[in-house]
C-alpha positions as CSV (number, residue, x, y, z in Angstrom):
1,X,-34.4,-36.2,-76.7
2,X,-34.6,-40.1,-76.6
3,X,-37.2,-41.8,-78.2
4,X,-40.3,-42.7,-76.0
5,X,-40.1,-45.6,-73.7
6,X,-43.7,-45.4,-73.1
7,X,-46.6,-45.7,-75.4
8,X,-47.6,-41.6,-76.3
9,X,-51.7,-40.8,-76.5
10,X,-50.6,-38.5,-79.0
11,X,-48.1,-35.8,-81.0
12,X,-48.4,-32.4,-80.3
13,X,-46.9,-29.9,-83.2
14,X,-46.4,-26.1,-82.9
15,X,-45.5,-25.3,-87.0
16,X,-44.5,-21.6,-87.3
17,X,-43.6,-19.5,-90.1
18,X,-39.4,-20.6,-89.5
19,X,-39.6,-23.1,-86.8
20,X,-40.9,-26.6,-85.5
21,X,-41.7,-28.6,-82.9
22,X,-43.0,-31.6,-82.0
23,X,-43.6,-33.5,-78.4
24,X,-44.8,-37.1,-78.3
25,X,-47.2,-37.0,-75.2
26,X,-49.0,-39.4,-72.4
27,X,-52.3,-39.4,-71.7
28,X,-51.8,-37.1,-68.8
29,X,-49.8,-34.4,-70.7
30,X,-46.4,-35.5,-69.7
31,X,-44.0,-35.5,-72.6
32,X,-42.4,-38.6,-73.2
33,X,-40.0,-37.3,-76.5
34,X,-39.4,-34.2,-78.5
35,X,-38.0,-32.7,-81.3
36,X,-37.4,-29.5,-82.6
37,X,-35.9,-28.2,-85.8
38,X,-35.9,-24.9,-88.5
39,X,-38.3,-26.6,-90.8
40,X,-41.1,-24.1,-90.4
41,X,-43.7,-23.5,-92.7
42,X,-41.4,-21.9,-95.5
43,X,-39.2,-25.1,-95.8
44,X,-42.3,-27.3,-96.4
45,X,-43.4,-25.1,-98.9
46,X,-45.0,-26.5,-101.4
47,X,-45.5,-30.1,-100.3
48,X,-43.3,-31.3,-97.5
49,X,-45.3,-31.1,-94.6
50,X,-46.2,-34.2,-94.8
51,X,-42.6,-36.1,-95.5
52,X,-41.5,-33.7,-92.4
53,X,-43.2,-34.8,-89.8
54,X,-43.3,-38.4,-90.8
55,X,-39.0,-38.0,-90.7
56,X,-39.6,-37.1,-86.8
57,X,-42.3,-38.9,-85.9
58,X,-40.2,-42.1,-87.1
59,X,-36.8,-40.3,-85.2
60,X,-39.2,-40.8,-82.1
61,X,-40.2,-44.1,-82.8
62,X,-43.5,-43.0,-82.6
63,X,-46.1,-45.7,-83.5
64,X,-47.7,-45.4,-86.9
65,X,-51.1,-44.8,-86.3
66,X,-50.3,-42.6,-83.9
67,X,-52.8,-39.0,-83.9
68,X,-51.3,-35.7,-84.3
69,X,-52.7,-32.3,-83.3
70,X,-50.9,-29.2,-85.0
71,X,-51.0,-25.7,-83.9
72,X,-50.1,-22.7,-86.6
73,X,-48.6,-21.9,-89.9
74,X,-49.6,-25.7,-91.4
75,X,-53.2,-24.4,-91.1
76,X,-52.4,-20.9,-93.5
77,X,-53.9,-20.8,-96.9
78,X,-51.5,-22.3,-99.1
79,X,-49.3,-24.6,-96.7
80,X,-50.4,-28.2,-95.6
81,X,-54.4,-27.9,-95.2
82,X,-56.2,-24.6,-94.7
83,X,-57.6,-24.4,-91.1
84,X,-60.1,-21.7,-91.9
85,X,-60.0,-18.7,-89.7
86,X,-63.2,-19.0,-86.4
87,X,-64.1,-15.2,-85.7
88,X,-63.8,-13.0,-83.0
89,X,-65.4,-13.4,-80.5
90,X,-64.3,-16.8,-80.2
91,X,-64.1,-19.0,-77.2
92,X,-61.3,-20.0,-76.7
93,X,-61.8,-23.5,-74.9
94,X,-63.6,-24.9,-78.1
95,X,-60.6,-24.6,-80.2
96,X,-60.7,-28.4,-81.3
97,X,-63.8,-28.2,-82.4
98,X,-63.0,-26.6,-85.7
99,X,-60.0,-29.0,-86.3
100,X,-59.5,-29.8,-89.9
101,X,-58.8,-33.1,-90.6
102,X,-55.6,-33.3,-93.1
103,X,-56.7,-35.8,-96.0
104,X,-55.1,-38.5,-97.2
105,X,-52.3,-39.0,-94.9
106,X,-51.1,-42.1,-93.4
107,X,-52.2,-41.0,-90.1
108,X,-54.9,-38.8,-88.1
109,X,-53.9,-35.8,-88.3
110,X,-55.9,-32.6,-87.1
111,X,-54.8,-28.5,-87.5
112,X,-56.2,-26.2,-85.5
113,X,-58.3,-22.9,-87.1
114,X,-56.4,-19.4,-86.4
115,X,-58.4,-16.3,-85.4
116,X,-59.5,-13.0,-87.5
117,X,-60.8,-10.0,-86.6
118,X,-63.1,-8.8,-88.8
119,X,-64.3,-5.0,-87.4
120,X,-63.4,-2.2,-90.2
121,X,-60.2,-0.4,-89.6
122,X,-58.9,-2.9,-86.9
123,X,-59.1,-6.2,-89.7
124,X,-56.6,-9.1,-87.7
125,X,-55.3,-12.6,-87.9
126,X,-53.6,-14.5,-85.8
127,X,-52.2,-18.9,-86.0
128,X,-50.8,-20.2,-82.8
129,X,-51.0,-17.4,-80.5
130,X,-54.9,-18.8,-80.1
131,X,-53.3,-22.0,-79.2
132,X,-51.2,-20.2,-76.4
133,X,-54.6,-18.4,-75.2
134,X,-56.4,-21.2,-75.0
135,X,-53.8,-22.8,-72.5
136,X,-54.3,-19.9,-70.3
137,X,-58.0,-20.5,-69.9
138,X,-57.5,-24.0,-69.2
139,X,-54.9,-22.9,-66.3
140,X,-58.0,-20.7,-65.0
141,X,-56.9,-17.4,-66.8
142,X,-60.3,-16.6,-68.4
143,X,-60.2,-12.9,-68.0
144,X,-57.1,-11.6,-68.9
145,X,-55.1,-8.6,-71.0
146,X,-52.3,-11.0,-72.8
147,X,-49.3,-10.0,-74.4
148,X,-47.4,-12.1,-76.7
149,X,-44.3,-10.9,-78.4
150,X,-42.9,-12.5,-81.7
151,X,-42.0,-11.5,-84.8
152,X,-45.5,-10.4,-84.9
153,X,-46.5,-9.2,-81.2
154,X,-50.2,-9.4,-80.1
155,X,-51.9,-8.1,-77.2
156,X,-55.3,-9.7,-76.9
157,X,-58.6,-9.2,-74.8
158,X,-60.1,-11.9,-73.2
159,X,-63.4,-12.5,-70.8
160,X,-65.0,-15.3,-69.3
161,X,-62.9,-17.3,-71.8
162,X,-63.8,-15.6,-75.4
163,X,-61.4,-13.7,-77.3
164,X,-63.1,-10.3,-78.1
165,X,-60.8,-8.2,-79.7
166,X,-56.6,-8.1,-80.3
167,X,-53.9,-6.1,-81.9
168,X,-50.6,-6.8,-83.8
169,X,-47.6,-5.4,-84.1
170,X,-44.8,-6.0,-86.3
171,X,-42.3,-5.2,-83.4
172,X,-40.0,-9.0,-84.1
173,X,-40.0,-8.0,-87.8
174,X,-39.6,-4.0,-87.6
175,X,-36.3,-5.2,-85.3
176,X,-34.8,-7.9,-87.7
177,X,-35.8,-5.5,-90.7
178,X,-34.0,-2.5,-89.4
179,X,-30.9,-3.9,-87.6
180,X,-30.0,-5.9,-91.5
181,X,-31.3,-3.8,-94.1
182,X,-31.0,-0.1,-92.9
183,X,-28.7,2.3,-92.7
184,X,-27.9,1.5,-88.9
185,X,-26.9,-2.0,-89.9
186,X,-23.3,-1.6,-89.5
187,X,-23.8,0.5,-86.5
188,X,-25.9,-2.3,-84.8
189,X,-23.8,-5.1,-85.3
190,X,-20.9,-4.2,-83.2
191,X,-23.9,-2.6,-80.2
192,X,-24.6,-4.3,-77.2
193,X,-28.2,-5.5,-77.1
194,X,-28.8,-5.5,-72.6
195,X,-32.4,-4.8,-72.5
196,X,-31.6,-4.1,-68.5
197,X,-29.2,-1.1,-69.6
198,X,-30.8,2.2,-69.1
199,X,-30.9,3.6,-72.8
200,X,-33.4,0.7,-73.5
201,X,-35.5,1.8,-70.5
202,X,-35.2,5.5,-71.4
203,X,-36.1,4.7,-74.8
204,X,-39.1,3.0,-73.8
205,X,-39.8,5.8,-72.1
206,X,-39.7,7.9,-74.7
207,X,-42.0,6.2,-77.2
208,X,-44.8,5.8,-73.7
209,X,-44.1,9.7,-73.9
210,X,-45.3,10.1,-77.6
211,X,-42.0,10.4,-79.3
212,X,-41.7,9.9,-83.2
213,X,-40.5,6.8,-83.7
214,X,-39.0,6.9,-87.3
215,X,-37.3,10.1,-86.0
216,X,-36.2,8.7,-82.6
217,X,-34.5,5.6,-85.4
218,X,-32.5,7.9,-87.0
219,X,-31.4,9.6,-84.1
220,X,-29.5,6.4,-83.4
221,X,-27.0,6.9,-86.0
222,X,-26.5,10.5,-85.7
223,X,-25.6,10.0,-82.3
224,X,-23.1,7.4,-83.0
225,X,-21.9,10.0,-85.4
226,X,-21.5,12.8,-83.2
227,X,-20.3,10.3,-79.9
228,X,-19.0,7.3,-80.7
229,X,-19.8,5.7,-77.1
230,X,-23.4,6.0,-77.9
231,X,-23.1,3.4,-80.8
232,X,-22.7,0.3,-78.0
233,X,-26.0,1.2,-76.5
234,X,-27.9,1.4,-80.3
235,X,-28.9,-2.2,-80.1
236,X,-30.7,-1.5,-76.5
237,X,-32.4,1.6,-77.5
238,X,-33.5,-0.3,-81.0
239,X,-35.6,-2.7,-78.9
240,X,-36.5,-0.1,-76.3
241,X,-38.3,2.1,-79.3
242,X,-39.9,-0.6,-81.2
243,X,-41.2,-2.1,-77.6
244,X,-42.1,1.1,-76.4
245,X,-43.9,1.9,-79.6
246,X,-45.7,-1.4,-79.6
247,X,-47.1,-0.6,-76.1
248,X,-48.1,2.3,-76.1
249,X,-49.9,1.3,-78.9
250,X,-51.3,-1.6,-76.4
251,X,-52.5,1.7,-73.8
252,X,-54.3,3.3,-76.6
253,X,-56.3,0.1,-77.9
254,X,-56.8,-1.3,-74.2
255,X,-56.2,1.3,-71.7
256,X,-53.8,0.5,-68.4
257,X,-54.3,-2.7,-66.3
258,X,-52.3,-5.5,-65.3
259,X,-50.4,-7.8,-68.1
260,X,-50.4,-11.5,-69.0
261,X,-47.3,-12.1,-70.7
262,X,-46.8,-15.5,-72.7
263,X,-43.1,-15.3,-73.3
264,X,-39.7,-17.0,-72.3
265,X,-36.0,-16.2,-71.9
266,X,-34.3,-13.2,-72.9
267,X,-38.0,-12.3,-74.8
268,X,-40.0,-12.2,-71.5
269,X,-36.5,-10.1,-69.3
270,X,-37.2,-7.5,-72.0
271,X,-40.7,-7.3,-71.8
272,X,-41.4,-7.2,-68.7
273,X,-38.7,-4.6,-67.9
274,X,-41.0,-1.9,-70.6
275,X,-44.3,-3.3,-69.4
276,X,-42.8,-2.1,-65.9
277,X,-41.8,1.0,-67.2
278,X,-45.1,1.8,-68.5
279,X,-46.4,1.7,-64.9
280,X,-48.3,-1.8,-65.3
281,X,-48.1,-4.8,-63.1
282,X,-47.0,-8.1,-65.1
283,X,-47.5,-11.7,-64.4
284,X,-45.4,-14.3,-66.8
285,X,-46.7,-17.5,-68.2
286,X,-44.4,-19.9,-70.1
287,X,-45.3,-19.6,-73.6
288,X,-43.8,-23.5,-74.3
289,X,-45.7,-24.7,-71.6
290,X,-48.9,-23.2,-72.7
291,X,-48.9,-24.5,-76.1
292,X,-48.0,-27.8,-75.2
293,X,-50.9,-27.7,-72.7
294,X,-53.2,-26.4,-74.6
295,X,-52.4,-29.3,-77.5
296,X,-53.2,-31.9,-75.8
297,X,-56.1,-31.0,-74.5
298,X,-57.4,-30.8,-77.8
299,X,-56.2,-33.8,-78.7
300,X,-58.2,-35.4,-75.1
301,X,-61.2,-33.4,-77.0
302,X,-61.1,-34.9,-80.3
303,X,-59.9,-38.6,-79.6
304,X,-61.3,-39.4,-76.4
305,X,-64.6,-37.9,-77.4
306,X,-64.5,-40.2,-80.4
């Protein structure tokens, strides 16, 4: 995008584990600029962080005293400036007010805390999905059963605005894990991956039904083996097992009732296709949109209250 041809209140930063993004932004939310690139978390490891956004910021033409809020990985022990954990329950609209400021940089800049959950046997951490959550209160969402899929999917509880309790699963990581460094790797590269095909429903059906998952994986090959059509639809019944797993999962911890998904794209087509299947209703909120949202109203919370 061009740089800004109007002065920004603001830049807003989502920093994940492989990914970044930055928007400049007006005092209304609108975005004026943006940028995104692969320099997530683990390439600003050990000290870059800093020289990163900077190299944006200036691609922007952003001004140089110019504040910056930053949602995620930048805040984990060990990257830019710890953002210690708030615990659960947490309200959600008073995210800002545990900002860290990052010291001795050349600007303002303020990371927002993650959330843990603490309770023995169910110990959990999230960075950035909280950031999402909190834009869906602000939108009027206060009581809600969330889902948010990622490398690391959560599915998080909230009332009259406070987080109480949430779950993750490592359905993004199980996936990327499994398809490269298995023994159905070669099998899955040459598969067809349509999460509207009916093996992925069926195997979402079958995980919602109590199947064994590391069984039902290994089934995947043997059936390539013993039918060699079947290996085109071992992509599609990859995702539908390790979704199906994660929600059923989901039933246990939370019981059956209507859905807020935080998703996008092809992520949100496949979720809500296996949230359907389970039987539950869905309603979709832009997980981008959310984020961005929720950024700058933090950033109205910090500045304009100072």
């Amino acid at each position: 995008m061009q740089k800004a041809t109007s002065a920004p209140f603001c830049a807003a930063v989502d920093w994940g584990t492989t990914n970044f993004r930055l928007w400049l932004l007006g005092g209304n939310g609108e975005t004026l600029a943006e940028r995104t690139s692969a320099e997530g978390m683990r390439a600003c490891l050990p000290d870059r962080f800093e020289q990163v956004l900077e190299s944006h910021l200036a691609a922007l033409g952003a001004p140089g005293d110019l504040p910056v809020i930053v949602a995620g990985m930048a805040g984990a022990r060990g990257a830019w400036c710890e953002a210690p954990y708030l615990e659960t329950p947490a309200r959600l609209s008073g995210l800002h007010a545990s900002a860290v400021r990052v010291g001795r940089t050349r600007r303002d800049v303020r990371i927002l805390p993650g959330i843990c959950q603490r309770r023995a046997g169910s110990e959990d951490v999230m960075r950035g999905e909280e950031t999402q959550l909190s834009g869906a209160v602000a939108e009027g969402l206060q009581s809600a059963l969330f889902c948010l899929p990622g490398t690391h999917s959560k599915w998080a509880r909230v009332e009259g605005g406070i987080l109480l309790s949430f779950l993750t699963c490592m359905t993004g990581e199980l996936f990327s894990i499994v398809s490269q460094h298995s023994v159905l790797h070669g099998l899955l590269q040459e598969a067809q991956e349509e999460t509207a095909m009916p093996p992925f429903r069926e195997a979402v059906e079958e995980m919602l039904a109590g199947a064994p998952l590391t069984a039902r994986l290994f089934n995947l090959r043997a059936a390539a083996l013993l039918d060699p059509a079947r290996a085109r639809q071992s992509r599609a019944r990859l995702s539908g097992l390790l979704i199906g797993a994660e929600i059923a999962a989901a039933i246990r911890e939370f019981g059956k009732g209507p859905v807020v998904l935080v998703a996008r794209g092809e992520t949100a087509a496949a979720y809500e296709t296996a949230i359907a299947v389970a039987g539950l209703e869905v309603a979709t909120r832009d997980a981008t949109d959310l984020t961005r949202g929720a950024l700058h109203g933090a950033a109205r919370s910090i500045w304009q209250e100072n």
